[in-house]
N, C-alpha and C positions, 0 to 999 in steps of 0.2 A: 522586459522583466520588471517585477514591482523591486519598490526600495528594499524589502524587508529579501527578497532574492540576491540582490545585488549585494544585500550586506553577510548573507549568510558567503556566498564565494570570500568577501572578501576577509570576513572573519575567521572562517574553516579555511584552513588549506587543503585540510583532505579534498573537499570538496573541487578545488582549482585544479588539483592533483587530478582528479577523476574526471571532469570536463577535459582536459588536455589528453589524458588518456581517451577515453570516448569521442574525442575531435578522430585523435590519430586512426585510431579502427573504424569510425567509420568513413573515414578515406579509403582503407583497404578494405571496406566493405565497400562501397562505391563501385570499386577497381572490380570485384569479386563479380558482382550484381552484373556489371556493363557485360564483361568476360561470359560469364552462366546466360544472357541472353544470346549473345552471339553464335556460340557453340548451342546451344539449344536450337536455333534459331537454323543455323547452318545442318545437324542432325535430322530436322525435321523437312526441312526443303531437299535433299538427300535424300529420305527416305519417301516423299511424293515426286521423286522422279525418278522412283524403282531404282536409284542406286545402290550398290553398294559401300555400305558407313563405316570409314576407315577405323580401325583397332582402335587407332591413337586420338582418333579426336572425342569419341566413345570416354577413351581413359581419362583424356585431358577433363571433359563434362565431370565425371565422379570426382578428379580433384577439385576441383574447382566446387563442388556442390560440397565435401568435403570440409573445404578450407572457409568457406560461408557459415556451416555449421560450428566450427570452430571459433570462428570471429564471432558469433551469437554467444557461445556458451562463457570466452575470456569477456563481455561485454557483461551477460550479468554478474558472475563472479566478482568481477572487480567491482560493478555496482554495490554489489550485498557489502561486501569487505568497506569498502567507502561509509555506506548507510550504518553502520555496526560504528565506525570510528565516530562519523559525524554526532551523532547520539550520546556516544560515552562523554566526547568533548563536551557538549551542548550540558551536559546531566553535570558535569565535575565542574563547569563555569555558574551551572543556575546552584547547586548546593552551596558553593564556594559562597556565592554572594546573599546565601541566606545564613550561610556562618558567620558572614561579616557583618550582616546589619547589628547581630546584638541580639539575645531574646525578647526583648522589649517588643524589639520592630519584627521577629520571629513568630511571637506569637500573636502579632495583630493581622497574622495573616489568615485565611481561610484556609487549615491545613488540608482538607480535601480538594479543594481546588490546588495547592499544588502538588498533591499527590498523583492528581490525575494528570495532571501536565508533567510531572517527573515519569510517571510511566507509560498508560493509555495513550497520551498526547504526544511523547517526542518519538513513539512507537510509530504513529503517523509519518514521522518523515518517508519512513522505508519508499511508500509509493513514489514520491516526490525523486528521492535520490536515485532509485531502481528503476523507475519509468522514465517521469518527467526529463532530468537533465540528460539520458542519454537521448530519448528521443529529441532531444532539442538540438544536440551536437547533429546528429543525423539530416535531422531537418532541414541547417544551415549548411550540408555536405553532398549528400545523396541527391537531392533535386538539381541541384546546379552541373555537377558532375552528369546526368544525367541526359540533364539539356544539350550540355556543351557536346556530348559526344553525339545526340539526335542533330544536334545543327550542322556535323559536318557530314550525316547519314541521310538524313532526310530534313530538311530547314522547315518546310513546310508543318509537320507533325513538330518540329521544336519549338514552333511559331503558336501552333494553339496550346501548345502545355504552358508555357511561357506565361500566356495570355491569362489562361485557367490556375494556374497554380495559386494564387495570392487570393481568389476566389474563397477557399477552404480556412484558410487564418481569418479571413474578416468574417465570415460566420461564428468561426470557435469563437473568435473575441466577443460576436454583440450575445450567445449564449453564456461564454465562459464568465464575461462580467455578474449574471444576473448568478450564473451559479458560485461562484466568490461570494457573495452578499450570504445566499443563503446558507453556505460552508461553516463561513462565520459565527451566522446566528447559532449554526448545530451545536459546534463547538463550547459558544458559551453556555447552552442548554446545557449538554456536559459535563464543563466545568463546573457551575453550580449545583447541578446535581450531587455530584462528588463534593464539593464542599458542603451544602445544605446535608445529605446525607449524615458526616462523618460529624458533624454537629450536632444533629441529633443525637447519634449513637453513644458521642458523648456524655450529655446530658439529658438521656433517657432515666438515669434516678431524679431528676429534676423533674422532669415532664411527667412521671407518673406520680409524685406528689403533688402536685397539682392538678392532675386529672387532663394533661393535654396530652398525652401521648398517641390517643383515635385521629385528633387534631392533626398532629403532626405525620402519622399514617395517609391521612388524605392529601397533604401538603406533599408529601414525597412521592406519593400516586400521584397525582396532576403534573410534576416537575416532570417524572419518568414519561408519559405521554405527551408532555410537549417536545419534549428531546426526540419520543417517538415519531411526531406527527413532523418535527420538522427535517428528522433521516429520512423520512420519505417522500415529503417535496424535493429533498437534494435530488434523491437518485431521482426524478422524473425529471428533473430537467436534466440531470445527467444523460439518460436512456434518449431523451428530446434533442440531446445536442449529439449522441450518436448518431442517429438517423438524421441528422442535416446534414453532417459531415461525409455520411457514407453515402447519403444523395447525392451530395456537389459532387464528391469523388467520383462516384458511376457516372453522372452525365458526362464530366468532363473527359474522361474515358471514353464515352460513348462518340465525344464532340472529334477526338483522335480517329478512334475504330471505325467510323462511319465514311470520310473522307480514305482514309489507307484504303479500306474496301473496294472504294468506288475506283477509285486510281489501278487498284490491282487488276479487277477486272475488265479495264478499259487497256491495260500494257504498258502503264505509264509507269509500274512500280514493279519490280522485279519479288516473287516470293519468301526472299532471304530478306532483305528490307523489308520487306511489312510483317514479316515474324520479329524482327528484331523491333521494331517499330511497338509494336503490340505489346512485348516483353515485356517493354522499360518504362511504356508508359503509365502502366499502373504502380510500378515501382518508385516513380516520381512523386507521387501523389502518396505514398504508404508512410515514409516519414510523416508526413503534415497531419495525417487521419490517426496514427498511434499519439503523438503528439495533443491532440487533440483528446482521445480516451486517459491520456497521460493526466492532462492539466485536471481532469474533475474530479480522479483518483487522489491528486495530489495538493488537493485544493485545501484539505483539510491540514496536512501538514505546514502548508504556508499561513495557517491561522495560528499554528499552536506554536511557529518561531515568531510570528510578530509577540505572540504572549509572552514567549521565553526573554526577549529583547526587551519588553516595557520591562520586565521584572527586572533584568541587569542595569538598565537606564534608572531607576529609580533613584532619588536621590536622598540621603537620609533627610526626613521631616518634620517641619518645625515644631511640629506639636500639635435660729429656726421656732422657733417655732412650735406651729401648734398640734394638735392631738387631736388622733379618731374617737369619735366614741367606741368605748367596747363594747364590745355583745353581751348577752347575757350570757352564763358560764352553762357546760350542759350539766343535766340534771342527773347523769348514771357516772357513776366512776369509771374507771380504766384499770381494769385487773389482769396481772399475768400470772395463770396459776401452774406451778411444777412447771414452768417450760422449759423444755432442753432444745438447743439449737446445733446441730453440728455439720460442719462445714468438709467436703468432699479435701482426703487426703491428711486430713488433722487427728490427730487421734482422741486429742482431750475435747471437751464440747467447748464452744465459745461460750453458751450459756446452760448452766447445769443446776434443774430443779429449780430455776427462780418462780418466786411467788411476791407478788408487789401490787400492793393497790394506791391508788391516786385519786383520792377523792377532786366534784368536781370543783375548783377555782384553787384549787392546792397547788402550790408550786413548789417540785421537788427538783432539790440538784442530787447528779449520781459523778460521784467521784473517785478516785482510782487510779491506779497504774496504765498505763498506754496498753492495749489490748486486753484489758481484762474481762472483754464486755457487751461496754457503755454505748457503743454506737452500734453493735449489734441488737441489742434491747430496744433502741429505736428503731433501729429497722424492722425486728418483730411487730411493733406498734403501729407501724407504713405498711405491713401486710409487703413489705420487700422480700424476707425469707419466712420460709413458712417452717415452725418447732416440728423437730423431731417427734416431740410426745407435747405433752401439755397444752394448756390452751392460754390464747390470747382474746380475753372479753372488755367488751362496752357496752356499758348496760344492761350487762346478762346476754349480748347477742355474740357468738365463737365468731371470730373477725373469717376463718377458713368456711365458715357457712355465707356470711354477708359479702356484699356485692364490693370488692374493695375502691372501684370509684367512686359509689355512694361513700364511703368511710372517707375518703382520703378529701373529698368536699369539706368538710368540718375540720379540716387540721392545714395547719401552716407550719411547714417544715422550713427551717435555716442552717444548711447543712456546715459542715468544720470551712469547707473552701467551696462556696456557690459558684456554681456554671453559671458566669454570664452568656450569652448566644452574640452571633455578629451580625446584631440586630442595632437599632438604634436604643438609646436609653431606656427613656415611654416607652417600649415595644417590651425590654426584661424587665420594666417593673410591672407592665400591663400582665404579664405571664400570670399575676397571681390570683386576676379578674379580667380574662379579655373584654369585657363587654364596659366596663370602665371606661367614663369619661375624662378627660385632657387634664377637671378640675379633681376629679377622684385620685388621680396617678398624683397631684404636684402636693394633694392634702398627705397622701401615704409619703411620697417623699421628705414632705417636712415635719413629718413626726416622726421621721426615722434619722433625721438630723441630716438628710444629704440635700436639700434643694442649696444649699449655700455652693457646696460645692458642682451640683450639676449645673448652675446658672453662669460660672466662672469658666463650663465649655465651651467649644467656639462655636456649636450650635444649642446650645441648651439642652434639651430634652431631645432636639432631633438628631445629637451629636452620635456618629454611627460608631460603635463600639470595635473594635478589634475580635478574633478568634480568642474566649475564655476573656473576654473582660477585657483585653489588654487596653494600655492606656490608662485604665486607674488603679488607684494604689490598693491592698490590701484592704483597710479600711475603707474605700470609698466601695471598692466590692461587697464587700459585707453589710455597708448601709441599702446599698439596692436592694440587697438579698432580704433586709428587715423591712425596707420598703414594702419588697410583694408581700411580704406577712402582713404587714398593717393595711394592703389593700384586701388580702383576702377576709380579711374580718373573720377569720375562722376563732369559735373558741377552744380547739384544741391548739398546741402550740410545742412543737417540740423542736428545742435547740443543742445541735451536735458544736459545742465549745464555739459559742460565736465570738470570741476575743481572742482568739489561739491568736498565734503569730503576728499580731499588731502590736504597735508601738505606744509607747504612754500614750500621749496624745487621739490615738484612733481608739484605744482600748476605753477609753473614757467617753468619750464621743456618742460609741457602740454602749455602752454599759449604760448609758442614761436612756441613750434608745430605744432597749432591749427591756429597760426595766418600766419604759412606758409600756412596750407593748405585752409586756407580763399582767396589768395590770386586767383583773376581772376574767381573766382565762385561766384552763389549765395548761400546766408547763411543765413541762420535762425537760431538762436542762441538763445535760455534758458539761461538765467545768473542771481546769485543772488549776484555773488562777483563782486569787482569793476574789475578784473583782464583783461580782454575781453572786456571792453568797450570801451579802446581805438582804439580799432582796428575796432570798427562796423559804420555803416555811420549813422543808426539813430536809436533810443531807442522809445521804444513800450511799456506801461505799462500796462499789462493786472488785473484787475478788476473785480472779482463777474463776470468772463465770458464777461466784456466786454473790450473794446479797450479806451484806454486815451492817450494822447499827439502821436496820430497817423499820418504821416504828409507823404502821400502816393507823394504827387508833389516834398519832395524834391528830390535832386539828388544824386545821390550816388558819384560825387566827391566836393559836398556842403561839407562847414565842418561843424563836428557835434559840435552847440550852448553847452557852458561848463555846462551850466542849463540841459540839455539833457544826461549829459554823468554820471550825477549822479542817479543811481537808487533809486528808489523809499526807 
């Protein structure tokens, strides 16, 4: 048995429960098997010497075939009942200690990947605990039992199975290894699938503001065929180590059957012994050959408890600058005219008849009550939700006519709470120009005021992030998030309240950051704090989905009236 077997016995009781039960029947399977060949054995030599086949030994056979059938169907029963408890325990022990790390350490996990170990993955033991450990009880019962009774029947035939029997495990073992190895690899293909997956789907409004979401289509396509490609190396060495196993099996049977033969025909072996001979000799060898189909079904389970164990072993753990040039601003405004937005199940519109233009290098803040809106409005302008009625235009072109990857090229989105990925640093700031060079990625981060703080990681920029960011603080999210803006060099620029929920300190930080990267673009800006107001040319107060103190003629180097610079 591997360690990671040894430990599940000795940490499940069910499990010790269920080996001792499976010990016991299959001793009274043993007893069953000897019994059912005898009487078979004795029925059959009786009726090739034209006897007649007494009532009773006839009946004794159906009990006995019976009570075999029996001991089979209490052996899985009790199995599934075992495999059912083993699971729940295993599931209440792996959540338990994801409630105890803390969210911190919660959310630095790839929650796909333990999704799929909580369900898909501890669903694997079933083979393990249903095949595996009975046939292993059997294994170490039925062949011995077996012997012992050919040794005092015929010594000779107990002498070649004896000889053959150990024959069958040292094959399983030098396949079973190689197919362990590649059980493994499947498994973590798998698991990151499921993790990669559920990250994605996450931060798919991320991914199509930036135009990666084909990108990440392809990523997920190659992920799901290597998982594929390596579920089908398994089964082939699987299927590979059936046929060796059922090869040894047959010769070794044959190495019996041929020798019984020859003795029969010569008068050396009476017909009731070389039937009974016959019987039990393939029955010797059926544990070790189930046993064997057992272990490559169950292979995969014994991957997804070593998983489950790192996870419970875990121990909690220990732990500017200058400026891009801007772009030049674009040369067509950003108009939304009569748009109505409304949202499936709501009755009022989110956005009803707004009309707004943004001249270009203008930077407007839209301010307002919590749902009035404001981040809806953005999202019209990301070509996210598409208006009821009205249109959304740039440059005279209806955004619902143009290509919205071409559009979303030119615009750098900084959303209220940025999806970091569980990727390394460089890897979500690169999000906002893959094709970025090492010195591109650290110039963006130091004008977005974070290289101080990413060089203070324990790997720098190669320092591997957590699920959603985890590991850095609010603000330190937010600067990444401004980072990929000042790597995209986009001059459109739409910010959903980038100082929400940060503390003085980060909010200040952000607000000097944010008011670099304002500079020579256009901007649409979300804000509920006063922080950012100085820096916008005119304030938009949006309303029940509609537009107040809207004033599209003035100019963006007008100054903004002191009556305007206070939010609502």
């Amino acid at each position: 048995m591997k360690p990671v077997e040894r430990r599940l016995l000795r940490e499940l009781p069910v499990l010790r429960r269920h080996m001792a039960a499976s010990t016991g029947l299959s001793l009274l399977t043993a007893a069953v098997t000897v019994a059912q060949a005898v009487l078979l054995a004795g029925v059959l030599a009786e009726g090739f010497a034209r006897h007649t086949v007494p009532g009773g030994r006839l009946a004794a056979l159906a009990a006995v075939l019976a009570a075999r059938a029996l001991l089979a169907w209490a052996r899985t029963a009790l199995a599934q009942r075992a495999a059912a408890d083993a699971k729940q325990l295993l599931r209440e022990r792996v959540t338990g200690a994801l409630r105890r790390v803390g969210p911190v350490r919660l959310a630095a996990r790839r929650h796909g990947e333990t999704a799929t170990l909580l369900t898909r993955g501890l669903d694997a033991l079933d083979p393990y605990v249903t095949g595996y450990l009975p046939t292993l009880a059997a294994m170490t019962v039925v062949p011995l039992a077996v012997v012992a009774y050919l040794a005092a029947t015929d010594l000779a035939s107990a002498v070649v199975i004896l000889v053959t029997l150990p024959l069958i495990p040292l094959f399983g073992a030098l396949v079973g290894t190689h197919t362990a190895r590649r059980t493994a690899r499947q498994w973590r293909l798998l698991s990151r699938l499921g993790g990669h997956f559920l990250d994605v789907v996450a931060g798919l409004p991320t991914l199509r503001a930036f135009g990666r979401e084909r990108h990440q289509t392809r990523v997920v396509a190659a992920m799901a065929d290597a998982h594929r490609r390596a579920t089908l190396r398994t089964l082939r060495v699987a299927f590979l180590s059936s046929l060796v196993l059922e090869t040894v099996a047959t010769l070794s049977v044959a190495l019996v059957a041929v020798p019984v033969g020859l003795r029969l025909l010569r008068g050396e072996l009476d017909l009731n012994t070389a039937l009974v001979v016959l019987f039990l000799a393939p029955e010797a060898y059926l544990p070790l050959r189930a046993a064997g189909a057992a272990f490559h079904d169950s292979a995969e389970g014994v991957a997804v408890a070593e998983r489950a164990f790192a996870l419970l072993d875990e121990d909690t753990p220990a732990r500017s600058a200058g400026q891009l040039p801007a772009p030049d601003p674009r040369t067509s405004p950003l108009r939304l005219e009569n748009v109505t937005v409304r949202y499936p199940g709501r009755a009022a519109p989110a956005l009803d008849r707004v009309t707004l233009t943004v001249r270009p290098g203008e930077h407007v803040a839209l301010t307002g009550p919590s749902g009035a809106g404001k981040s809806t409005l953005l999202a019209a302008l990301l070509g996210f939700v598409t208006p009821s009625s009205g249109r959304v235009l740039v440059g005279g072109t209806d955004l619902a006519e143009a290509d919205p990857a071409d559009w979303r090229a030119h615009v750098a989105w900084v959303p209220q709470r940025p999806h970091l990925f569980a990727a390394t640093v460089a890897d979500n700031i690169r999000l906002g120009r893959p094709d970025a060079s090492d010195a591109e990625v650290r110039a963006a981060a130091r004008a977005a005021a974070a290289e101080e703080f990413i060089d203070e990681l324990p790997d720098g920029y190669a320092t591997l992030l957590g699920e959603r960011g985890a590991g850095l603080s609010a603000g330190q999210r937010q600067r990444i998030a401004l980072a990929r803006a000042f790597l995209r060099d986009a001059p459109v620029l739409l910010l959903d309240e980038p100082t929400s929920h940060l503390d003085p300190h980060s909010e200040a930080e952000v607000t000097r950051a944010t008011a670099r990267l304002m500079r020579g673009r256009t901007t649409i800006v979300v804000a509920h704090r006063f922080a950012l107001l100085p820096h916008v040319d005119r304030i938009v107060t949006v309303e029940t989905g509609g537009l107040r103190d809207a004033t599209p003629e003035a100019r963006p180097d007008a100054p903004v009236p002191a009556t305007a610079r206070s939010p609502r």
